[in-house]
LONU-294819 format. One record per residue (C-alpha): residue number from 1; x, y, z; residue in three letters. Coordinates in steps of 0.25 Angstrom, whole numbers, padded with zeros to 4 digits. Each point is the difference from the previous one (the first is absolute). Example, Ala and Ser with C-alpha at 12.3 -4.5 7.8 and 13.67 -1.06 7.14 Angstrom:
+-----+-------+-------+-------+--------+
| num |     x |     y |     z | residu |
+-----+-------+-------+-------+--------+
|   1 |  0049 | -0018 |  0031 |    ALA |
|   2 |  0006 |  0014 | -0002 |    SER |
+-----+-------+-------+-------+--------+
This chain:
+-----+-------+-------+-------+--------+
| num |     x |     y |     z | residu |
+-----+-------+-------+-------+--------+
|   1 |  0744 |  0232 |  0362 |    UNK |
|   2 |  0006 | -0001 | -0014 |    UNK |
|   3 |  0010 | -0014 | -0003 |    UNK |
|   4 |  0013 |  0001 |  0005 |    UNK |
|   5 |  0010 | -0007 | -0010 |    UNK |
|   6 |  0014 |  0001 |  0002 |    UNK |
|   7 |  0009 |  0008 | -0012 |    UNK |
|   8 |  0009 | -0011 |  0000 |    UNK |
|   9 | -0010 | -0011 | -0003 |    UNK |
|  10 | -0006 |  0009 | -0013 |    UNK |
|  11 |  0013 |  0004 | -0005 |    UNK |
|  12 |  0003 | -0016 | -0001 |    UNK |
|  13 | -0015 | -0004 | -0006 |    UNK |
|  14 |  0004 |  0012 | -0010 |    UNK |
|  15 |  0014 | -0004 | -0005 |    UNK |
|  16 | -0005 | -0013 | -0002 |    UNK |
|  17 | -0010 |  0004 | -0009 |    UNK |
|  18 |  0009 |  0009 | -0006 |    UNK |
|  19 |  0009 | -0012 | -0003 |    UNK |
|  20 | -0012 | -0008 | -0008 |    UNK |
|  21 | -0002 |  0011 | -0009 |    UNK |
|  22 |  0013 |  0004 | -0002 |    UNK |
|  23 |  0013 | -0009 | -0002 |    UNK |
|  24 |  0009 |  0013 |  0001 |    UNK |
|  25 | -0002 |  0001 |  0014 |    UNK |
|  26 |  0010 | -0006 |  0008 |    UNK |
|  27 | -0001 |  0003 |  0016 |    UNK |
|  28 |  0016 |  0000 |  0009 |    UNK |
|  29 | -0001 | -0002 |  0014 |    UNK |
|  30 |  0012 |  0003 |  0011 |    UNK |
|  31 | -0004 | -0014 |  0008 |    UNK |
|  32 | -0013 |  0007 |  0006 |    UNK |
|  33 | -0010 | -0006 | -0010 |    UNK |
|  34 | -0009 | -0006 |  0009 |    UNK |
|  35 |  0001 |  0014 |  0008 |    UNK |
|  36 | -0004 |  0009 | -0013 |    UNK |
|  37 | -0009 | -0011 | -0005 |    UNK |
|  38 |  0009 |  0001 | -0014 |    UNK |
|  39 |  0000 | -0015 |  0002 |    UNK |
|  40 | -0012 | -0003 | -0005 |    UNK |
|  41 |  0005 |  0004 | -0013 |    UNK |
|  42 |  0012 | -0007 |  0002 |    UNK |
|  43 | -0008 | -0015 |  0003 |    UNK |
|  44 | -0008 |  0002 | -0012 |    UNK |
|  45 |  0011 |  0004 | -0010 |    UNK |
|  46 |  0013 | -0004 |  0007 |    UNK |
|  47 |  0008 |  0001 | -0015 |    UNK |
|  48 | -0003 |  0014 |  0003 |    UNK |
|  49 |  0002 |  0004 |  0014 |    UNK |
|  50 |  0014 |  0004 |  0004 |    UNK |
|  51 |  0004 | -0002 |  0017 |    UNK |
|  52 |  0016 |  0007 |  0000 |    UNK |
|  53 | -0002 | -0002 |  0015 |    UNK |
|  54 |  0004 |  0012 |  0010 |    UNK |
|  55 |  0006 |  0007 | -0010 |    UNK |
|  56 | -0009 |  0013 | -0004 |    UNK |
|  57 |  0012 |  0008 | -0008 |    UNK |
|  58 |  0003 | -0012 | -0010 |    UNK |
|  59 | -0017 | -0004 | -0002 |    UNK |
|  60 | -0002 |  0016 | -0004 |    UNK |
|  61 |  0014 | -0003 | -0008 |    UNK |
|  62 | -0006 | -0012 | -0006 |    UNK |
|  63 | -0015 |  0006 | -0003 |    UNK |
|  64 |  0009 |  0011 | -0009 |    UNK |
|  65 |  0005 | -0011 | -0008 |    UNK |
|  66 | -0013 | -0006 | -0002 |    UNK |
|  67 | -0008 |  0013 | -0002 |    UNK |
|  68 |  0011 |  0002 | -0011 |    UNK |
|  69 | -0004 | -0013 | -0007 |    UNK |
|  70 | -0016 |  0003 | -0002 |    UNK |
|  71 | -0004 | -0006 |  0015 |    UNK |
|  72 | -0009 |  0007 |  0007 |    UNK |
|  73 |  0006 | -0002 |  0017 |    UNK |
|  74 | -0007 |  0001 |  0011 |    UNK |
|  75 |  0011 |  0001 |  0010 |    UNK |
|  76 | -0005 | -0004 |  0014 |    UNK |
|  77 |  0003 |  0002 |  0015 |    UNK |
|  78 |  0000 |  0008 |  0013 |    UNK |
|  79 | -0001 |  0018 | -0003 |    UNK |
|  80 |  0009 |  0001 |  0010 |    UNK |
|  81 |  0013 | -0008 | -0008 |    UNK |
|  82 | -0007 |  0004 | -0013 |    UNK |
|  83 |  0003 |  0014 | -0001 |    UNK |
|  84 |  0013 |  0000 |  0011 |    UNK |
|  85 |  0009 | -0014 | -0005 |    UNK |
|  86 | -0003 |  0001 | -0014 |    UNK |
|  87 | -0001 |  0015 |  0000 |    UNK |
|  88 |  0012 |  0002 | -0010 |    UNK |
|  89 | -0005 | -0010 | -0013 |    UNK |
|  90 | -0014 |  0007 |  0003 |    UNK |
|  91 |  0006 |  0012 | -0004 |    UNK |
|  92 |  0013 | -0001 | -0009 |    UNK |
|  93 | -0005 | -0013 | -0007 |    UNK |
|  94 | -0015 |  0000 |  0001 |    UNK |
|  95 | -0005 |  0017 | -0001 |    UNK |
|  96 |  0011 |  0004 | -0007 |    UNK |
|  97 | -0003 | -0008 | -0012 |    UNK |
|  98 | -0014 |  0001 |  0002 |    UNK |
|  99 | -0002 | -0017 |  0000 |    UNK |
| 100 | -0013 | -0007 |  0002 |    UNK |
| 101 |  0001 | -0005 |  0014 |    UNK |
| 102 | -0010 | -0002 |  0010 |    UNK |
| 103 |  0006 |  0003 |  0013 |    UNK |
| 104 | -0011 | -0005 |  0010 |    UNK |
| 105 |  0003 |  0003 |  0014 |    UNK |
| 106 | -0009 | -0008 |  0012 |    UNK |
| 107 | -0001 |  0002 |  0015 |    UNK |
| 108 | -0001 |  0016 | -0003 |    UNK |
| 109 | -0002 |  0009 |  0011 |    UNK |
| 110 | -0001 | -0006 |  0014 |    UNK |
| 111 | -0006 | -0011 | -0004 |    UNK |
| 112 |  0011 | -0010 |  0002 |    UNK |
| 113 | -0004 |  0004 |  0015 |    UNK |
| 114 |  0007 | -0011 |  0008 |    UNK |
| 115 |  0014 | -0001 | -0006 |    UNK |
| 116 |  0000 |  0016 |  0004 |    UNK |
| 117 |  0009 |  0011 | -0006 |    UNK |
| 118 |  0009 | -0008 | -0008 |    UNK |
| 119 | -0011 | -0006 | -0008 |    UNK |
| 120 | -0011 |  0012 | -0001 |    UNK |
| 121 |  0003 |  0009 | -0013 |    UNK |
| 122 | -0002 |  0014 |  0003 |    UNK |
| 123 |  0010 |  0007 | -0008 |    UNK |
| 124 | -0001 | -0010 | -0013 |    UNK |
| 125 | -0010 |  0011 | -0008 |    UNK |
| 126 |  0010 |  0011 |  0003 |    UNK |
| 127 |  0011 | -0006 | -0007 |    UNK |
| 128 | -0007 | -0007 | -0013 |    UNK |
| 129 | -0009 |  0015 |  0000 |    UNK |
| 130 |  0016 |  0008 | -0004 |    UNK |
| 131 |  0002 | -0011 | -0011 |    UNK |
| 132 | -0002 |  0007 | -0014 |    UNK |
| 133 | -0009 | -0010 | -0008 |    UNK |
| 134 | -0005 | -0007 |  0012 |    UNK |
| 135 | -0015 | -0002 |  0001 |    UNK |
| 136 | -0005 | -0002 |  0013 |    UNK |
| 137 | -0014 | -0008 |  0004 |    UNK |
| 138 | -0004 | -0002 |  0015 |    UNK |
| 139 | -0014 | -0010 |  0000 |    UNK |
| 140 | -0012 |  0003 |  0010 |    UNK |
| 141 | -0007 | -0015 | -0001 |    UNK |
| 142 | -0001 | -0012 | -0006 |    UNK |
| 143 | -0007 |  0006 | -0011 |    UNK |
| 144 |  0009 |  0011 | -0005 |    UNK |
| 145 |  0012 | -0010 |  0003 |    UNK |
| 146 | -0007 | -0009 | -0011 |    UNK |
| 147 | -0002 |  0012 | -0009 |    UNK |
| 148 |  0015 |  0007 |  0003 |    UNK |
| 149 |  0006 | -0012 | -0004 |    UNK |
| 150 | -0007 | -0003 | -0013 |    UNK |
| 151 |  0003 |  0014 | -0003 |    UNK |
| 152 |  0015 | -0001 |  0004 |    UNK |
| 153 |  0001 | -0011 | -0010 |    UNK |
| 154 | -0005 |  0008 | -0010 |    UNK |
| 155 |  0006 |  0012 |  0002 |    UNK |
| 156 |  0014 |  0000 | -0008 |    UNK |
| 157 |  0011 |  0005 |  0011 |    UNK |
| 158 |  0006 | -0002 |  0014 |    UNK |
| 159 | -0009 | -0001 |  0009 |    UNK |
| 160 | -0001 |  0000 |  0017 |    UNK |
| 161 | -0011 | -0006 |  0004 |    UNK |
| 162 | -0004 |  0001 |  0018 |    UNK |
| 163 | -0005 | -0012 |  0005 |    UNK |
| 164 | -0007 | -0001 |  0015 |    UNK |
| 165 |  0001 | -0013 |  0006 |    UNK |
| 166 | -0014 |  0005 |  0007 |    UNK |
| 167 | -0013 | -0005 |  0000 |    UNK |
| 168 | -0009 |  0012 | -0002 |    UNK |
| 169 | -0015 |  0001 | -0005 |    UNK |
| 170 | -0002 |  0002 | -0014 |    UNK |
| 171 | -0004 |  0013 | -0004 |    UNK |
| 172 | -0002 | -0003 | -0015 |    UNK |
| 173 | -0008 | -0007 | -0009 |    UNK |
| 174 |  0006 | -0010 | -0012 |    UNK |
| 175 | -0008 |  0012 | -0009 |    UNK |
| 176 |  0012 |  0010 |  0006 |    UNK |
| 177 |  0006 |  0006 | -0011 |    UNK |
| 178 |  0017 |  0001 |  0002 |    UNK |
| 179 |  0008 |  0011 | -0006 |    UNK |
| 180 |  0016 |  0001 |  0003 |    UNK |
| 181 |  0001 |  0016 |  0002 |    UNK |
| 182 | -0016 |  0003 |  0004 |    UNK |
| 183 | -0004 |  0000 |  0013 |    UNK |
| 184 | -0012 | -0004 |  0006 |    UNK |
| 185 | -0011 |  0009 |  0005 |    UNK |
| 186 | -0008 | -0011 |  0011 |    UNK |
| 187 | -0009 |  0008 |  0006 |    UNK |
| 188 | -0003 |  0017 | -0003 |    UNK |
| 189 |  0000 |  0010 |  0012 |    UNK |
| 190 |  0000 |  0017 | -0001 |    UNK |
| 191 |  0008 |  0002 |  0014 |    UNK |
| 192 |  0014 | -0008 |  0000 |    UNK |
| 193 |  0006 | -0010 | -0010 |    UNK |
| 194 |  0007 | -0011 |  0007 |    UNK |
| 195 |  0010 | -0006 | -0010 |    UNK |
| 196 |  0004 | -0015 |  0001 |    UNK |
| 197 |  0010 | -0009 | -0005 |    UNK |
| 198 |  0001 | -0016 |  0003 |    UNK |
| 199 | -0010 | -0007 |  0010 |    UNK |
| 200 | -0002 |  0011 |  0011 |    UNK |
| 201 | -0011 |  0003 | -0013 |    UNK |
| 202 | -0012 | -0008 |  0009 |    UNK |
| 203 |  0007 |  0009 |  0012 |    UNK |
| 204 | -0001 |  0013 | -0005 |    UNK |
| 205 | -0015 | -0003 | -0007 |    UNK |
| 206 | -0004 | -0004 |  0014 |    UNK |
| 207 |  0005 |  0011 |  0007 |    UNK |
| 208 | -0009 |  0007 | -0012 |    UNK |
| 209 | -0010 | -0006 |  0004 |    UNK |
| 210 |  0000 |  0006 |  0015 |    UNK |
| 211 |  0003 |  0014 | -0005 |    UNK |
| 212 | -0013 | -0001 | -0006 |    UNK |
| 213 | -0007 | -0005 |  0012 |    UNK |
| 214 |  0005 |  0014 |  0006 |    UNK |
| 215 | -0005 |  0009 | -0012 |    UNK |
| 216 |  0015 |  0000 | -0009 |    UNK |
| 217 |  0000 | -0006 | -0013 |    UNK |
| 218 |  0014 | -0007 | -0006 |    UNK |
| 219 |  0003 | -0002 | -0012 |    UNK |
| 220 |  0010 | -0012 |  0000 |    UNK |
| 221 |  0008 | -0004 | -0011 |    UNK |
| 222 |  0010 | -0011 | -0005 |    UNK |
| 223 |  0012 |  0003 | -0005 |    UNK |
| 224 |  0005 | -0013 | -0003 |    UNK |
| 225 |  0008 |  0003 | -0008 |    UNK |
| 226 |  0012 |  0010 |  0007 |    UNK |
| 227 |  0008 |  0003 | -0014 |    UNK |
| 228 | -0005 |  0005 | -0008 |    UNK |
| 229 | -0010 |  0005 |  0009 |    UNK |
| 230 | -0011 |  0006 | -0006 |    UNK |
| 231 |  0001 |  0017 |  0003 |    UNK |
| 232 | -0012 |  0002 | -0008 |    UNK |
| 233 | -0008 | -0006 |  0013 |    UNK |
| 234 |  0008 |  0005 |  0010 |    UNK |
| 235 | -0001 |  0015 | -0005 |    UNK |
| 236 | -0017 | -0003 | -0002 |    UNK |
| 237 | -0001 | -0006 |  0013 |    UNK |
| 238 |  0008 |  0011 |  0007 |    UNK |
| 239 | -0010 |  0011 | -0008 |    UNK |
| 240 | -0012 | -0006 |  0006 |    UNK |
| 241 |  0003 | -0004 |  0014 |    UNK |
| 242 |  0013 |  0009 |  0003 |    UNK |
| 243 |  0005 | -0008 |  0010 |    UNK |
| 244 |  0007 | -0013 | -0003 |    UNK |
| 245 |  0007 | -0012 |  0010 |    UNK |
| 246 |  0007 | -0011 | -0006 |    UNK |
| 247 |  0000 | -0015 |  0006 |    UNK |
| 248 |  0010 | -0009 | -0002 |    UNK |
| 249 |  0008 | -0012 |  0006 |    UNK |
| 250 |  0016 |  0004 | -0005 |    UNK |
| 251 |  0006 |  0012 |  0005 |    UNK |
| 252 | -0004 |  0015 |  0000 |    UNK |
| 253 |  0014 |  0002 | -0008 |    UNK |
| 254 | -0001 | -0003 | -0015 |    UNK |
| 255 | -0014 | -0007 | -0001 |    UNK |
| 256 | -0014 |  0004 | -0004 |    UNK |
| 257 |  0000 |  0013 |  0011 |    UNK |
| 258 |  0014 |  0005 | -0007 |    UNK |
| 259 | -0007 | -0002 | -0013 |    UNK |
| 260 | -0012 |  0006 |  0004 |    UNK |
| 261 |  0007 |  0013 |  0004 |    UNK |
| 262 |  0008 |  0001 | -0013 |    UNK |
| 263 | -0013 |  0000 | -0007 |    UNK |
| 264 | -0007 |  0011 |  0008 |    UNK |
| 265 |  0013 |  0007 |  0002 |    UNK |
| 266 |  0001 |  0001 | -0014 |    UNK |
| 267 | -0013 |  0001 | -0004 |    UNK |
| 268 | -0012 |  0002 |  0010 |    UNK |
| 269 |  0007 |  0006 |  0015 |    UNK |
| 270 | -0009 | -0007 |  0010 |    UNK |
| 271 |  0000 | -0004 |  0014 |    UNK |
| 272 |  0003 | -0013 |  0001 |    UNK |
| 273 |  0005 | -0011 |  0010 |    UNK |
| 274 |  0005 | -0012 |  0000 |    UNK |
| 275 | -0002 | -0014 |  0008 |    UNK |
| 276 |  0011 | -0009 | -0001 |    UNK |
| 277 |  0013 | -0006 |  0007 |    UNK |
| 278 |  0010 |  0009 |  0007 |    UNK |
| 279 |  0008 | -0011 |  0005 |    UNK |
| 280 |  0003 | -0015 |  0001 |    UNK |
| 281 | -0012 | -0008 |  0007 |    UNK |
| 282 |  0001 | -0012 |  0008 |    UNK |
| 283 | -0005 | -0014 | -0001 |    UNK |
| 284 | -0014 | -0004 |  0005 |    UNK |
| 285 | -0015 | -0002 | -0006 |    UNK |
| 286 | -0002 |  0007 | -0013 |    UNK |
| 287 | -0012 |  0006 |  0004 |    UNK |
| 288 |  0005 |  0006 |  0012 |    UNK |
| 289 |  0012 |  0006 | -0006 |    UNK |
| 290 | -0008 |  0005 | -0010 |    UNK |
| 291 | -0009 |  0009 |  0010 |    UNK |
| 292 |  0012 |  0002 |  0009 |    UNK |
| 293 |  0007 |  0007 | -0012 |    UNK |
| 294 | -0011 |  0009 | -0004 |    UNK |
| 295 | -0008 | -0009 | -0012 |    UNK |
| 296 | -0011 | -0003 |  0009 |    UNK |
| 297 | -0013 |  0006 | -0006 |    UNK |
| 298 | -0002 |  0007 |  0013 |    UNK |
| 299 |  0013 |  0007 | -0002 |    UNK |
| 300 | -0002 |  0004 | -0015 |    UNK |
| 301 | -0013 |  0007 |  0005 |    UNK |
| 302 |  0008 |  0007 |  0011 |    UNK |
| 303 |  0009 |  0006 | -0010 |    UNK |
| 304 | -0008 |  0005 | -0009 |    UNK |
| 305 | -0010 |  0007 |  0010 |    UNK |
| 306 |  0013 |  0007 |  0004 |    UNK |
| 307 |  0004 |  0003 | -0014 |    UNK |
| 308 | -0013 |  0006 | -0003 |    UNK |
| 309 |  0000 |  0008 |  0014 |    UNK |
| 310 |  0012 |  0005 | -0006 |    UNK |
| 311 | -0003 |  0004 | -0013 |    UNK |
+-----+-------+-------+-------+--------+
């Protein structure tokens, strides 16, 4: 069993870091820092970490301002108010004028599991997706978060980076290699590609792993990064396996499934399906909501047996 470290606890280690070697980075926080872990940052360089409090629409106001002086922010709290409260200086202020601001959105997908509905973000990649200018990153484990955010910082533009707040095993090595726009091909199959964003990554390589006990081979992929998403994979992917079923913990409308089928729509028509959330989940375990709502390895394995049965 592989370590489990929790998204948010890397993504604090990483700004940290971040912070040492580069005194541009300044980190905003909407009063949830010891939530999204931005306060680690905040207690080693206070001169440079900003808590506006509950206020999501004036901190992305604010990051603006500071992106427009030569600071590189690192904007900080729940997906859920991220992409909904501040959803119009994301757009008019931030896209528009193509600034360098790091939207970093925690507690993605179902992960906030016990605060239910109002707290789990399912619809948040939909909405920053449609913004022009808008790169958008989801990370796997605490490795890629590491990488994503070292390349974020580097990377000159707006930026929204998904955080779980999850423990999950770690899939990658520190030798990984990170590039915004470039999937990830993890593990190489010729009957079905399964293609993952975000941390149902160790889901959808295990329920590989029990196609391939039963004589199926799956390729699985990380698209970590959701725009630009990298149709050069997807069209080789569809090519070689001719089925394809994506996995991920946002909604079925807007995210990497929609994206998905623009690219084979467009490029490569292939039979593909998509694993996701078709509607508002409840509170409880995370675990459990997860195999409840279909991210359980044994369900991933199911749906692609019945994709390839209908082929």
């Amino acid at each position: 069993m592989a370590e489990k470290i929790a998204i948010r606890d890397a993504f604090g280690e990483a700004l940290l870091e971040l912070g040492k070697k580069n005194d541009k980075v300044v980190a905003l926080e909407a009063d949830v820092g010891g939530s999204t872990k931005s306060a680690v940052f905040g207690k080693a360089f206070p001169e440079r970490y900003y808590n506006v409090g509950i206020s999501e629409l004036n901190m992305v106001a604010m990051s603006a301002g500071m992106a427009r002086e030569g600071l590189i922010p690192f904007v900080n709290t729940f997906a859920v108010f991220l992409a909904t409260r501040s959803g119009d200086p994301i757009q008019s202020l931030i896209a528009y004028d193509k600034l360098n601001v790091k939207l970093c959105g925690t507690y993605t997908g179902l992960s906030d599991s016990y605060d239910g509905a109002s707290h789990q973000a399912i619809t948040d990649m939909s909405y920053v997706r449609a913004i022009p200018n808008m790169t958008v990153i989801t990370a796997a484990d605490a490795t890629e978060t590491k990488k994503a955010v070292e390349a974020v910082a580097e990377y000159e533009g707006p930026v929204y980076l998904r955080l779980s707040r999850a423990a999950v095993p770690v899939v990658y090595g520190d030798d990984m290699k990170f590039e915004i726009g470039k999937g990830i091909k993890v593990k190489e199959g010729k009957d079905i590609t399964i293609i993952t964003t975000g941390t149902v990554l160790s889901k959808a390589i295990e329920a590989a792993e029990k196609l391939e006990a039963e004589g199926i081979h799956a390729t699985v992929v990380d698209m970590h990064t959701v725009k630009p998403i990298d149709k050069d994979l997807i069209v080789e992917c569809a090519k070689e396996t001719g089925a394809i079923v994506t996995v991920e913990e946002h909604s079925l409308q807007g995210g990497l499934y929609s994206a998905v089928a623009e690219v084979l729509a467009a490029e490569c028509p292939t039979k593909v399906k998509g694993i996701g959330a078709t509607d508002f989940a409840e509170s409880g375990d995370y675990e459990q909501l997860l195999e409840k709502y279909g991210y359980g390895a044994d369900n991933i394995a199911a749906v692609c047996k019945a994709v390839l049965a209908d082929k």
